[in-house]
MARRO-181157 format. One record per residue (C-alpha): residue number from 1; residue in three letters; x negated, y, z negated. Coordinates in Angstrom, 3 decimals, always signed. Layout:
<recs>
(NUM,ALA,(X,Y,Z)),
...
</recs>
This chain:
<recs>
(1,UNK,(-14.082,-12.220,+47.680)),
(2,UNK,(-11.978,-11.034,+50.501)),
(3,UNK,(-13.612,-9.361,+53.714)),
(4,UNK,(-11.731,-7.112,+56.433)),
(5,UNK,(-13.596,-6.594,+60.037)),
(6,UNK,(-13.853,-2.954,+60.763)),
(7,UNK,(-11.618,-2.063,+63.584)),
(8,UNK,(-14.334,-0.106,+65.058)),
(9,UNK,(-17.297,-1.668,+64.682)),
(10,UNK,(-16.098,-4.954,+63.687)),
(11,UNK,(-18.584,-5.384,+60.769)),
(12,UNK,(-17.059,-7.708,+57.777)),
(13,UNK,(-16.912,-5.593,+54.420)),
(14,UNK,(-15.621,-6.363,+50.964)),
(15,UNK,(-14.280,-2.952,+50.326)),
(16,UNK,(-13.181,-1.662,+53.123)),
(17,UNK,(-10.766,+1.877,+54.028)),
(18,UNK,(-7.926,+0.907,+54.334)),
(19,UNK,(-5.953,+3.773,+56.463)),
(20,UNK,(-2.263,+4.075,+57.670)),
(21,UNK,(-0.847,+6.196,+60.172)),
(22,UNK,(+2.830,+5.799,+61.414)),
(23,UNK,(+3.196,+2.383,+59.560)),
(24,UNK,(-0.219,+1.075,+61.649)),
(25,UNK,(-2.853,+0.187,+58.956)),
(26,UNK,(-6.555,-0.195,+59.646)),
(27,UNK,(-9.081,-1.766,+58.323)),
(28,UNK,(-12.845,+0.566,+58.033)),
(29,UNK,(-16.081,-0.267,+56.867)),
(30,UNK,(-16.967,+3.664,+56.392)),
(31,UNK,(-15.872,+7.513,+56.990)),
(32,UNK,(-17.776,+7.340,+60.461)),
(33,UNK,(-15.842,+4.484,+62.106)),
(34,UNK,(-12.721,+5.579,+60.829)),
(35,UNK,(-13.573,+9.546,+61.749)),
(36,UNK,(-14.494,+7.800,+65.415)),
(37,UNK,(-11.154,+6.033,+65.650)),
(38,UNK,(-8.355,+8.640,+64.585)),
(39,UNK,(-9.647,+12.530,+64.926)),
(40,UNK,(-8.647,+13.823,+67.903)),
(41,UNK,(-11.020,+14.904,+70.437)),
(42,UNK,(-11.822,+18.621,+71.641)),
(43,UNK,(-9.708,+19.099,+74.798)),
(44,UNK,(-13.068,+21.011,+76.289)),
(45,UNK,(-16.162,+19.746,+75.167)),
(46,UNK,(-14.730,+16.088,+73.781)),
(47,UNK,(-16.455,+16.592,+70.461)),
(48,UNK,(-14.432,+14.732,+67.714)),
(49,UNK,(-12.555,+17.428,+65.057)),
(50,UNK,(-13.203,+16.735,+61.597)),
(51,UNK,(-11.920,+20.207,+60.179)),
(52,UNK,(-8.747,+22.074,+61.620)),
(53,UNK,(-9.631,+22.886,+65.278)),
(54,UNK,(-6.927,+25.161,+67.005)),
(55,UNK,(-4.518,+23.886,+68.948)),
(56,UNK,(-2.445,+25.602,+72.233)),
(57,UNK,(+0.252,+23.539,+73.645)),
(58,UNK,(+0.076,+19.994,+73.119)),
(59,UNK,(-4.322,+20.378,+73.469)),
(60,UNK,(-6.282,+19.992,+70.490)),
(61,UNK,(-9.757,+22.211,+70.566)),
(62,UNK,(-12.806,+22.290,+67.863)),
(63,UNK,(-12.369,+26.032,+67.865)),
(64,UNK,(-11.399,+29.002,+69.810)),
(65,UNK,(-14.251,+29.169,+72.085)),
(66,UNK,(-13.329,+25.729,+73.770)),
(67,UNK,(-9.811,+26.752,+73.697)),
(68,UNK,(-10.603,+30.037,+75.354)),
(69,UNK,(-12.616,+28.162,+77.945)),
(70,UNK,(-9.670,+26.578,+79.229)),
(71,UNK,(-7.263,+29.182,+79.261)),
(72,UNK,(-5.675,+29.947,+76.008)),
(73,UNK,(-6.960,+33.166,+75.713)),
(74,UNK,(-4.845,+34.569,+72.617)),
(75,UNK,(-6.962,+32.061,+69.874)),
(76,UNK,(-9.535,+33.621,+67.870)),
(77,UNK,(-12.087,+32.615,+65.322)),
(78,UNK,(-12.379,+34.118,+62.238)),
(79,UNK,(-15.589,+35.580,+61.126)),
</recs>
């Protein structure tokens, strides 16, 4: 049986993710570590995004509020 360290937490698993982005593969023991490694984080608050976010230039923001905060006053939520 083959293990793969986590590239986050570096625990050894036997069925690890396995997730490639630009031809860079990495090796995951769950969701977490990989959501910890590759979403982007709010460009206000810092708080990872799991779901869309909004994005105004080349800033990536958990939702309009955050972008708002920082100037990009033409994003809205949707209710």
């Amino acid at each position: 049986m083959t293990t793969r360290k986590c590239h986050v937490c570096g625990n050894e698993y036997d069925k690890p993710l396995e997730i490639t982005v630009k031809n860079n593969t990495r090796s995951y023991d769950c969701f977490e570590c990989a959501i910890h490694d590759l979403a982007p984080a709010c460009g206000n608050c810092g708080v990872k995004i799991v779901g869309h976010g909004v994005e105004a230039g080349d800033t990536m923001y958990c939702g309009a509020h955050c972008a708002q905060q920082q100037g990009a006053a033409a994003l809205q939520d949707r209710a």
